[in-house]
Steps between C-alpha positions, in 0.01 A plus 500: 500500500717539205433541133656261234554605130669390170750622401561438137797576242869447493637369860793772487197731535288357700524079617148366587235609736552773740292491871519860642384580857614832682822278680627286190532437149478117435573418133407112380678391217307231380116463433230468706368175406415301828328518807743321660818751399606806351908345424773739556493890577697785671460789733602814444518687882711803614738421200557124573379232292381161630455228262152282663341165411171521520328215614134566571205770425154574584261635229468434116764515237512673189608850370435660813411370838483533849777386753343498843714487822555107467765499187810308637838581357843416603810786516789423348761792419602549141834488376475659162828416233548703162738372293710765203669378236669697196479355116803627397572320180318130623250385213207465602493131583775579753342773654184239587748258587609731760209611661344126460774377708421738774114421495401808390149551366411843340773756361482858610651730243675793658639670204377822380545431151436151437652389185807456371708569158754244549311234664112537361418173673492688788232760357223508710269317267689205427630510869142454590391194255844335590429481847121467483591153267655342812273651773690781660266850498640809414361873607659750382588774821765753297280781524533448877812381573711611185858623523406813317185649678293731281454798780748732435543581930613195524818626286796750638767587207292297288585174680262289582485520929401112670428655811282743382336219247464301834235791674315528158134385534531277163793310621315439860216378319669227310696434796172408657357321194815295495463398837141389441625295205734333675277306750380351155786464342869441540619825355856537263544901411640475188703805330798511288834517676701165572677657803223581813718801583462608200151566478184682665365155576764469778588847594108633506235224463689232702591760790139610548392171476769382787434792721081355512671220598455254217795298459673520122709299305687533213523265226834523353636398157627162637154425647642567812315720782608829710290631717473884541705528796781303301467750283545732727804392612619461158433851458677623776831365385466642156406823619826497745294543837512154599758581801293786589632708857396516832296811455280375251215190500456238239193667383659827464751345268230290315301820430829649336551194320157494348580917444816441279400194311141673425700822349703247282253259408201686447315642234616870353308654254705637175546856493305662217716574171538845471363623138778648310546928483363619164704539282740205615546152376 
């Protein structure tokens, strides 16, 4: 026998009701309103997800039930896609145009400091009503996934370290919480940077992302899409390593690639002004 109970609050937290027993986690995400089914779910299991259908249940419905050995559900494995895209110097009617095109549904913003001085549509207030006017969510994940992380070891020579940021507990969590959203929602990171190389949403967030094997695409200033591996490969000619040698794997070269563009790229916090001797102007 297994337990069912709501789960309440935004979906990036937490999508819909949860069934524990001591083998699975089954999360349904949407209500419990028939006897006759429960709609769509998925299992979380020894780190794989499985999307289900359930189509039948025993036992009465509500804000917390019983599931008894007769619930029916059919496996079907999950192929998660989050999409990035950079608003550069779009107005805001082109940035939805962009991310409407590529059916996405809620915004996750992945900067750490979400406004802007030269292009305040893109504050995070009027970010949010501008989306929420044509039905696209927004949650707000900079704390978590920011390019400037706010725990100093995650720093060496006062520049901010993405493999470091990666172990951090707060960035695993909204890993995680992104994930959840996205069996909701289909998921745009948004930051500021035009170019995907460019920024933390590609060279951190995207990489993790790839590596639990959710697929990612890039929206690009044209509209067009590149996925993360295209990326990739993009970034191994920029970087010079794209020929590579014999003693040395792709991944070897990708991990420098990532190295070098990260030391460029990423964010470096300004050196303190020293105070002027005394008695010196």
């Amino acid at each position: 026998m297994s337990s069912v109970s709501p789960i309440r609050g935004d979906p990036f937290q937490n999508p819909g009701f949860r069934v524990t027993s001591g083998e699975y986690n089954l999360h349904i995400c949407s209500p419990l309103d028939t006897p006759q089914g429960l709609g769509r779910g998925y299992l979380v299991s020894g780190g794989a997800s499985h999307r289900f259908d359930i189509t039948s249940h025993l036992g009465p419905t509500g804000h917390a039930m019983t599931v008894r050995d007769s619930l029916q559900v059919r496996r079907e494995r999950i192929v998660t896609t989050v999409y990035t895209i950079g608003h550069s110097t779009h107005t805001v009617e082109r940035l939805i145009a962009l991310v409407r095109q590529h059916g996405v549904t809620a915004v996750a913003d992945v900067r750490s400091q979400p406004y802007s001085r030269l292009h305040p549509q893109f504050n995070r207030e009027e970010l949010c009503a501008a989306l929420k006017a044509v039905g696209i969510s927004y949650v707000f994940l900079g704390k978590e996934l920011g390019g400037r992380a706010s725990d100093p070891s995650c720093y060496a020579d006062g520049q901010v370290r993405y493999d470091r940021v990666a172990k951090s507990p707060a960035f695993e969590a909204g890993i995680e919480r992104l994930q959840r959203g996205g069996d909701s929602y289909r998921v745009a990171l948004l930051c500021a940077e035009k170019d995907p190389l460019n920024c933390h949403r590609t060279l951190l967030v995207a990489r993790q992302l790839s590596k639990r094997g959710v697929a990612v695409q890039h929206i690009l200033n044209t509209g067009a899409l590149e996925s993360q591996d295209e990326a990739e490969a993009h970034l191994l000619r920029e970087m010079g390593l794209e020929a590579g040698d014999i003693f040395r794997s792709r991944d070897d070269l990708i991990e420098d690639a990532y190295r070098l563009r990260a030391s460029a790229v990423a964010f470096r916090k300004e050196e303190p002004t020293s105070a002027p001797a005394r008695g010196k102007r």
